[in-house]
C-alpha positions in Angstrom: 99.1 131.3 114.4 100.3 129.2 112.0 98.5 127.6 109.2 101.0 125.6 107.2 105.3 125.5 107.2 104.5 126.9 103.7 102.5 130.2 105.3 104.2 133.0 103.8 102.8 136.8 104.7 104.2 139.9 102.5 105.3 143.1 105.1 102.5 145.0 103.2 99.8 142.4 103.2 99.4 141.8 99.9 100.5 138.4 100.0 98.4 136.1 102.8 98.2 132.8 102.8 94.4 130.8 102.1 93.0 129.9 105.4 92.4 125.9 105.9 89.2 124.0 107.8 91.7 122.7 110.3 93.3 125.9 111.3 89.6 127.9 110.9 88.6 125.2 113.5 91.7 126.2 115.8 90.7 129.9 115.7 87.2 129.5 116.4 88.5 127.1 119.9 91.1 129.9 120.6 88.6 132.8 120.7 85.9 131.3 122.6 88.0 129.4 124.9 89.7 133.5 125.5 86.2 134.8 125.9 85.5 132.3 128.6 88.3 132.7 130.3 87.7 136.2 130.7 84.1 135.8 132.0 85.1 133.2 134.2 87.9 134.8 136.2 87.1 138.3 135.6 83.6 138.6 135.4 83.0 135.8 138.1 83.5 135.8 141.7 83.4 138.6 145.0 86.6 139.6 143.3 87.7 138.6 139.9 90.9 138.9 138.2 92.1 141.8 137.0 95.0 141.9 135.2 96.0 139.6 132.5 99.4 138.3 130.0 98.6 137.2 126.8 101.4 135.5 124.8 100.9 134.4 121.2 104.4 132.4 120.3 103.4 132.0 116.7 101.7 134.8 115.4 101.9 134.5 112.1 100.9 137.6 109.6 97.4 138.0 111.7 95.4 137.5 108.6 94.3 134.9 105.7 92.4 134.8 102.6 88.9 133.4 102.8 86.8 132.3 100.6 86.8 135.1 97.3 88.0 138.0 98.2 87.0 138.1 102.1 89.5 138.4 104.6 89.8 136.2 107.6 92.0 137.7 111.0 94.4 134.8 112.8 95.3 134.3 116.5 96.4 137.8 117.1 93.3 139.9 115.9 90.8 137.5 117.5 92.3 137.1 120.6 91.8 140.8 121.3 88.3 140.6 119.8 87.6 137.9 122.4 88.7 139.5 125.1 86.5 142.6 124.6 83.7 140.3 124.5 84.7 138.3 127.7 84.4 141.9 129.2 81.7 143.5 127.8 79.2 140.6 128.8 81.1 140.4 132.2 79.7 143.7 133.1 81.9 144.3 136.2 82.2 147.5 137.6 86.1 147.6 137.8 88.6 148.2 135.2 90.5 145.2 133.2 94.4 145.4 132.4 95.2 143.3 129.5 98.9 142.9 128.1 99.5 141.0 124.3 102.6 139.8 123.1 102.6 138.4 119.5 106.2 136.6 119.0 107.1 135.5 115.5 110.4 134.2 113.6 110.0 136.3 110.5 109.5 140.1 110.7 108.1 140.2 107.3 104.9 138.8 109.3 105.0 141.1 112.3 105.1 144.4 110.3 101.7 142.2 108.0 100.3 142.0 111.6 101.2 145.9 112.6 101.1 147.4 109.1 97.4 145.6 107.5 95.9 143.2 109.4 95.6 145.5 112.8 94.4 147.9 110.3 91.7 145.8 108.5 90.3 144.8 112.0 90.4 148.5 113.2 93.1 147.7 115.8 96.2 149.9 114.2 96.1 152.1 116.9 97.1 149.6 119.5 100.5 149.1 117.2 103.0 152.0 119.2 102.7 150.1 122.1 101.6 152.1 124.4 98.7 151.5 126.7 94.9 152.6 125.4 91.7 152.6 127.1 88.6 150.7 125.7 85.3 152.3 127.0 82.8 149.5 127.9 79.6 150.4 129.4 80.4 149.6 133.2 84.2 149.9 133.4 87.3 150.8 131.4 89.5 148.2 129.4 93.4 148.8 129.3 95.1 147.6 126.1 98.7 146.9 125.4 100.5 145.1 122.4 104.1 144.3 122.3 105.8 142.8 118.8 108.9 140.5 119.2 110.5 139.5 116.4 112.7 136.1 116.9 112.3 132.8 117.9 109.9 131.8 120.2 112.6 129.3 122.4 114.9 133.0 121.9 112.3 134.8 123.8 110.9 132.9 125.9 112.4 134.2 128.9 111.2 137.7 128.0 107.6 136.7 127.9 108.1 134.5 131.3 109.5 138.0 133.0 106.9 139.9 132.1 104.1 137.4 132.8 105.8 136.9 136.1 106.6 140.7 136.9 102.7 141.8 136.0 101.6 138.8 138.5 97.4 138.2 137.6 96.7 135.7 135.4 99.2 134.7 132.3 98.3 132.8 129.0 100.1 131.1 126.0 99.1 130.2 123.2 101.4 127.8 121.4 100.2 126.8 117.9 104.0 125.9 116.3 104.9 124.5 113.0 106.5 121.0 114.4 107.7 119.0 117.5 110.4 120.8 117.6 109.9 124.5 118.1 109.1 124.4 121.7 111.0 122.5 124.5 109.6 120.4 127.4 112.0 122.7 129.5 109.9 125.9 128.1 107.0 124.1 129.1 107.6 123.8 132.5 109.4 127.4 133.0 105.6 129.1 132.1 103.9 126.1 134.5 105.8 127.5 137.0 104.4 131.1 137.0 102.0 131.2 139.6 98.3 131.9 137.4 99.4 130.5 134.2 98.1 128.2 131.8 98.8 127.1 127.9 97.2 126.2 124.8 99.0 123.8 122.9 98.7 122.4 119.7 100.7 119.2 118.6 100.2 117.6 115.7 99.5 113.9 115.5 101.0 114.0 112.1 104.5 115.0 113.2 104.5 112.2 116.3 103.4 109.5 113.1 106.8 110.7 111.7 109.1 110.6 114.4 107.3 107.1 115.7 108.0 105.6 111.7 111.5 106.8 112.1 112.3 106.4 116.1 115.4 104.6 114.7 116.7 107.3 112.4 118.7 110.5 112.8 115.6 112.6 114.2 115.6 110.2 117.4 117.9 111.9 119.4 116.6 115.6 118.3 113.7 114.2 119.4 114.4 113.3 122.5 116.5 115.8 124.0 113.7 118.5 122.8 110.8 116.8 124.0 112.5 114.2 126.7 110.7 111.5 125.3 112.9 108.4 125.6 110.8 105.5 126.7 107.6 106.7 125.6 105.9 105.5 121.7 107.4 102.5 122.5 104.6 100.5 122.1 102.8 102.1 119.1 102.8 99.9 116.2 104.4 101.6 113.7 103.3 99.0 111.0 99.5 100.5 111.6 99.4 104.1 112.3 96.4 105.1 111.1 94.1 102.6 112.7 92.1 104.4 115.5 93.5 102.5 118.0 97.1 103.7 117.2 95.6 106.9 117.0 94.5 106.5 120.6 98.0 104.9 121.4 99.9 108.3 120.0 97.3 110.5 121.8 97.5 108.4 125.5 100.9 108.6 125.1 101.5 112.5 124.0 99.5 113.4 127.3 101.1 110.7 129.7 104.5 112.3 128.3 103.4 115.7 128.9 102.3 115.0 131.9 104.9 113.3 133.2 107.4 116.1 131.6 105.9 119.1 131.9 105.3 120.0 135.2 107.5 120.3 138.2 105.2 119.9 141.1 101.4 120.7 140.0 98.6 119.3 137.5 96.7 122.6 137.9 97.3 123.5 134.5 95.5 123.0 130.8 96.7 122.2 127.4 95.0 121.7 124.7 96.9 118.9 121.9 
């Protein structure tokens, strides 16, 4: 998950990054929001789900620095963390499949991911690959992690076949750097696996910047990316930071999405 454009992990771990409120804040909404999820469609219902794809796009190096010396785990390490809850209080009596996928650009922050962070959290042995069993009291818990170094908009179409070809219930997290790292188009080719649903961050900050410069040579970037010609037009760019144009960019982000990101059905979540 990504804290910063200037988030730098070392292939051993000994250089992380310092964690941020903001991106503490995302974590902490990512692994409950997991942990519910898995309660509600596994653990709820005559016959809950059982098998489930879980993308991270943006992994980042799976750990930060903390306050003094403690450690604190990213997107990666909690969303397996939350998913062992989700079942453990779900208490069903039949076993739960569960695939990751942790995507990132730079492979100096998979192998910080594989080599430390998995470590630290007492996960390494989930790093060949292959599929493990986690004991809960009532029923068993299947593990698999992939690592896929590239770009996310590179891989995409690897994640979306193996969502689509495990069928049950599929899941992606988003949390990229800027406006531009994931398409409108991407966005609708994971809306249209049957059972899936994203988790989106997008950055007010980076819409203020493309809004004060709609004119300049990021418009048509821009654009074709995100397919927003027509919308912003009516923020006033002359007072951004006045709640109501902060409202304005919001209204507008989700009537875009909205309007771009799904071929035929609003059954779907993001969160921005």
């Amino acid at each position: 998950m990504s804290a910063s454009p200037q988030a730098e992990w070392s292939a051993d771990g000994k250089d992380i990054p310092p964690i941020d409120l903001h991106t503490k804040a995302k974590h902490q909404i990512l692994e409950k929001y997991i942990e519910n999820l898995i309660i509600t469609l596994y653990g709820k219902g005559r016959y809950g789900e059982t098998k489930f794809t879980l993308i991270d796009g943006f992994c980042g190096g799976g750990i930060y620095k903390n306050s003094g010396e403690e450690e604190w785990f990213g997107s990666p390490i909690r969303m397996i963390q939350a998913v062992r809850e989700g079942f453990k209080k779900s208490k069903r009596q039949y076993a739960l499949d569960v695939k990751y996928i942790f995507i990132d650009a730079k492979k100096a922050h998979l192998d910080c991911l594989k080599n430390y962070a998995m470590k630290q959290s007492g996960l390494d042995y989930l790093i060949d690959e292959q599929v493990h069993e986690y004991i809960g009291e009532t029923s068993t818990l299947r593990e698999e992690c992939n690592f896929e170094h590239g770009e996310f908009e590179s891989l995409k179409n690897l994640a979306i076949l193996i969502a689509n070809s495990r069928k049950g219930h599929s899941f992606f997290f988003l949390d990229p750097f800027g406006w531009s790292d994931v398409s409108m188009e991407t966005l609708r080719m994971i809306n249209d696996i049957s059972g899936s649903e994203i988790l989106y961050t997008y950055m007010i900050n980076f819409l203020k910047r493309f809004v004060i410069g709609k004119y300049g040579s990021s418009t048509n970037t821009f654009e074709n990316i995100l397919e927003s010609k027509g919308y912003y037009e009516k923020v006033n760019i002359d007072n951004l930071d006045a709640t109501g144009e902060q409202f304005c960019l919001r209204n507008e982000s989700m009537r875009l999405f909205r309007d771009r990101g799904f071929k035929c059905s609003f059954q779907k979540r993001y969160l921005l």
